[in-house]
N, C-alpha and C positions, 0 to 999 in steps of 0.2 A: 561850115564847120570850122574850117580854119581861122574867117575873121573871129569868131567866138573865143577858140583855144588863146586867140594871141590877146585877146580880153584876159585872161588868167593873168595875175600879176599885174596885170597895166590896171590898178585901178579897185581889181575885186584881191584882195588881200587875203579875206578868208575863205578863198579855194584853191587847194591844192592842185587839184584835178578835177578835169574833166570825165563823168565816167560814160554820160548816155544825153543825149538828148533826141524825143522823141515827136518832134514838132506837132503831126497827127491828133497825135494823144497829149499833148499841151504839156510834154513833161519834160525833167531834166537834172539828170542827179552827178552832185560833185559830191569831195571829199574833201577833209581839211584836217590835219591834226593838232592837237592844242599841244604844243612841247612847253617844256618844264620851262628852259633858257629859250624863250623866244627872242632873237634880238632882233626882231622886224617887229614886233609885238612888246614893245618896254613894259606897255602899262600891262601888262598881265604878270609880270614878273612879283612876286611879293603883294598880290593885291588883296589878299587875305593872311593875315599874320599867322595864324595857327596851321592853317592848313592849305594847301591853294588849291582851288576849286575855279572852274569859269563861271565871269558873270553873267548874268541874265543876259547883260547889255550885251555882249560879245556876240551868246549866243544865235541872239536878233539879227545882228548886224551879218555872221554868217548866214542864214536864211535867208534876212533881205537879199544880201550878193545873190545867193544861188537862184532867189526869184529875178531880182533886174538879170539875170543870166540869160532866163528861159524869156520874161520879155524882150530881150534883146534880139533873141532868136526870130520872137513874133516879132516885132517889129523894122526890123533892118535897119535904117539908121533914126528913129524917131527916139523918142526922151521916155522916161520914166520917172517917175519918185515917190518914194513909198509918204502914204497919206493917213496912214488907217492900220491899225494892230489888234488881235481880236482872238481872246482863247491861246494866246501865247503863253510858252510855261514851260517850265524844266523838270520833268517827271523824275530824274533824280540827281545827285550830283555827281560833276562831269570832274574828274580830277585829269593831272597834266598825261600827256603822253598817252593819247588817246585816238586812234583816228576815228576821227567823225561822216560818218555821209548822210550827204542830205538828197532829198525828193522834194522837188517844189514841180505843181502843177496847177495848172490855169484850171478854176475847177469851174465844171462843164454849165452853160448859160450865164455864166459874168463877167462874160467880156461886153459893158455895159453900152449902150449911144452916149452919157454923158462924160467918155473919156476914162473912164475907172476901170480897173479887172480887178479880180480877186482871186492871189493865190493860196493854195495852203501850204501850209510844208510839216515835214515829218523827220527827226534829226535821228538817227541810232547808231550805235555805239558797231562799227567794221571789226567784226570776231566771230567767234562759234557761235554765242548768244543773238548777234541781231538784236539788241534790247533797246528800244526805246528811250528818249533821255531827254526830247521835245518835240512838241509841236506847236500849232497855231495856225492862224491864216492872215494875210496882210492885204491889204484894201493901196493899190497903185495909182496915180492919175498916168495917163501915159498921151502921149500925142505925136504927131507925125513930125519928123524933121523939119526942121526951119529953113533947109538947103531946098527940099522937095515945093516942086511946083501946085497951086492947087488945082 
């Protein structure tokens, strides 16, 4: 759990937090907030002139992290990289200063023989409501560390 947490920031940008991970059950949920003035985040700053809203692209790339998170868990020091996008989509718009958490899970019989897993993830909006605001599932190649003996 530790090597995991000091992942945060080295690397995975869009997770703020750590909240669960629950290796058993192939899961693992962070948090991330979209602020208005991100200064670790330039290109989000004015990326929409009328209104600012997060892009699609962002929102992906937050998932991906939170998926390579939970394979990182599974796999201990082997490689991952997302290969494959499927059913991804933003059920509504996500405006700034908003915290997000995400659920990505290894969803159960595809972690394949030919090196692939497939997670899904599920993004919603951290408030009273719990609403919904994306999902999808992402197609990984993943392999064993280069260091690791065979």
């Amino acid at each position: 759990m530790r090597a995991l947490t000091e992942k945060i920031g080295a690397g995975y940008r869009f997770a703020d937090e750590l909240v669960k991970v629950d290796l058993e059950a192939g899961l693992v949920v962070v948090t991330w907030t979209y602020k208005r003035d991100d200064q670790e985040h330039p290109q989000l700053q004015d990326h929409f002139i009328h209104e600012q809203v997060l892009p699609l692209t962002t929102l992906i790339e937050f998932m991906a992290q939170a998926c390579g998170l939970l394979l990182f868990c599974q796999l201990g020091d082997g490689n991952c990289f997302l290969v494959r996008c499927d059913k991804c989509g933003v059920l509504e718009k996500i405006t700034p200063d908003i915290k997000l958490i995400a659920t990505a899970r290894i969803k159960k019989g595809r972690q394949r023989r030919d090196g692939t897993a497939v997670c899904k993830f599920a993004v919603a909006v951290e408030d009273e409501t719990g609403r919904k605001v994306g999902r999808g599932n992402f197609t990984f190649s993943v392999s064993p560390s280069l260091t690791q003996n065979p």
